[in-house]
Phi, psi and omega in degrees: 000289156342302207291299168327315182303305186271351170297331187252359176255054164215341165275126214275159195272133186300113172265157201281149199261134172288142192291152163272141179299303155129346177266019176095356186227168199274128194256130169257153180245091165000119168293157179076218210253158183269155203301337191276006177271316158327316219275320174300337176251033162244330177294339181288334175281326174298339192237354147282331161312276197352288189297286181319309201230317190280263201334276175334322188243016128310304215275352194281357185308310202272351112350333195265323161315344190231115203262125168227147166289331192111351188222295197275197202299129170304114167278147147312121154251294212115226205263029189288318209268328128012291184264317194281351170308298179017307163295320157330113172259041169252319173320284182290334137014268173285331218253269197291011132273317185282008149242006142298332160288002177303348188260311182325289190278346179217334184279311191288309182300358192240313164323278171317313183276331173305295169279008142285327190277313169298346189279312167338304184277349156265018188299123135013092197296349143332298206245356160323304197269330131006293191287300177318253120076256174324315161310329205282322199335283161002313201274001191251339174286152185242157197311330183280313168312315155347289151328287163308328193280315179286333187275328166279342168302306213246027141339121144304144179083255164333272154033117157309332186269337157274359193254347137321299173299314183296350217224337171248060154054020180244015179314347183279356188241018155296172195199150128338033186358319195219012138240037167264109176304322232255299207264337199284343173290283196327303182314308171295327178302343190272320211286285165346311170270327151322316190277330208243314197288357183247327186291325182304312197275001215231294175308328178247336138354293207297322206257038199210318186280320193286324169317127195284143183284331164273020144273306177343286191314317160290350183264308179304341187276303161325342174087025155284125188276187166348309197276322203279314181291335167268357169282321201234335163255335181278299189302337190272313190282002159260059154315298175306272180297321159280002154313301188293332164313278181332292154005272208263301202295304165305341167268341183277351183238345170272344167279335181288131184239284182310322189301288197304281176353270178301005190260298173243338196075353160119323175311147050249124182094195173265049188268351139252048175258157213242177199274355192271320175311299161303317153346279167332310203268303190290315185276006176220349171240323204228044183343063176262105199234350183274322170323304166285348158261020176252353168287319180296322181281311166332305196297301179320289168282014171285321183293313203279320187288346176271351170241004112342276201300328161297318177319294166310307178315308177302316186302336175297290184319315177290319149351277180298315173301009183214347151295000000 
């Protein structure tokens, strides 16, 4: 019996023949499920994108094509609306604030938030999340409470923020904070990286805890401080996440509306006025709605060629770097 036993656990086991094809070679067959069951469970989200996104910016393309009032007959232009922004002197403005708030929404906040998310991870895993918490707040508020909030800050006078300048001997440098042709873009802006700076410090938290703790260890044995470990091990290994970063924070600053609305209203003049704001003014007030949806698509393809170019840049960048 023994003698059998390993005579049969020592003859090797047949592996089972892939079914035939009928042309002599063997077809393997896809682990899981067939494919057209995929499909069934993207429809349901596909027709909802649709309705909610495809559907909506088909008609405004084809609105923009067109001069309509908002009530009486669509007239045809072609590409009219088109050639007058070009012209437009509210257009091009708008176009050079909001990419001057690109430092407001994306540059100070991903600076900020890098170095708030590294001071973090070296916090106490106690006192992380309280402090996390609290840094996030901001990004959770919504902007019209935001807003409101911010105006009794840049109150004249009265103002918490004048009354700050007044209390450390700088009271000669209050101002209208937000009816200052000079200062209400910086002012909104400021108000901006508050609210953008926490969704950031949140996003390289996560991708900073995911960092192997022995590199940290091999760089200290090496005698590296602080400044050396966040230059060549923290920052190279976030990559991934300022991409993302990088991203979101830049369509949030060619997309802000509610802030500035509720903030200045595009004032004082257009000096904060941003181009979605303008959208907004033409297709609901001045009942221009082709005018505005052809400003509406521009922003859209401004958004897209801009984050194309970041996309590809970074990858150049990861690129050169791992070479």
């Amino acid at each position: 019996m023994t003698g059998a036993a390993n005579s049969a656990a020592a003859r090797p086991v047949a592996a089972p023949k892939a079914p035939s094809t009928g042309s002599g070679r063997s077809r393997v067959i896809a682990p899981g499920e067939p494919r057209f069951l995929g499909l069934v469970y993207v429809a349901p989200a596909f027709v909802a994108m649709s309705l909610i996104l495809l559907i909506p910016l088909v008609l405004t393309a084809w609105l923009s094509l067109n001069e309509w009032d908002g009530v009486g007959q669509i007239t045809w232009i072609g590409l009219d609306n088109y050639a007058g922004l070009l012209s437009d002197p509210f257009v091009i403005p708008a176009m050079q604030n909001a990419v001057e708030l690109t430092i407001f929404y994306s540059v100070l906040p991903i600076i900020i938030g890098f170095l708030s998310a590294a001071a973090l991870a070296r916090v106490n895993a106690h006192l992380r999340t309280p402090l996390r918490a609290l840094l996030f707040l901001p990004a959770i508020i919504a902007p019209v409470v935001v807003a409101v909030g911010w105006r009794l800050i840049y109150t004249p006078v009265t103002g918490l923020l004048d009354q700050l300048l007044a209390a450390v001997g700088l009271a000669s440098a209050s101002r209208p904070w937000l009816g200052d042709f000079t200062f209400a873009l910086p002012a909104t802006g400021v108000v901006a990286t508050w609210m953008e700076y926490g969704l950031v410090m949140v996003l390289f938290l996560a991708g900073i805890q995911n960092i192997s703790a022995e590199l940290y260890d091999a760089a200290r044995v090496d005698g590296a401080g602080l400044r050396q470990e966040l230059r060549y091990i923290t920052l190279p290994s976030l990559r991934n996440e300022m991409l993302v970063a990088v991203v979101i924070t830049v369509i949030a600053s060619f997309r802000n509306f509610d802030l500035v609305y509720n903030l200045t209203r595009g004032g004082p003049g257009i000096s904060t006025d941003v181009p979605v704001l303008e959208v907004y003014r033409r297709a609901f007030l001045y009942g221009q709605v082709g005018s505005g949806a052809a400003l509406g698509m521009t922003i859209a393809l401004v958004i897209l060629c801009l984050t194309i170019a970041i996309v590809l840049g970074t990858r150049r960048w990861i690129g050169a770097d791992a070479a």
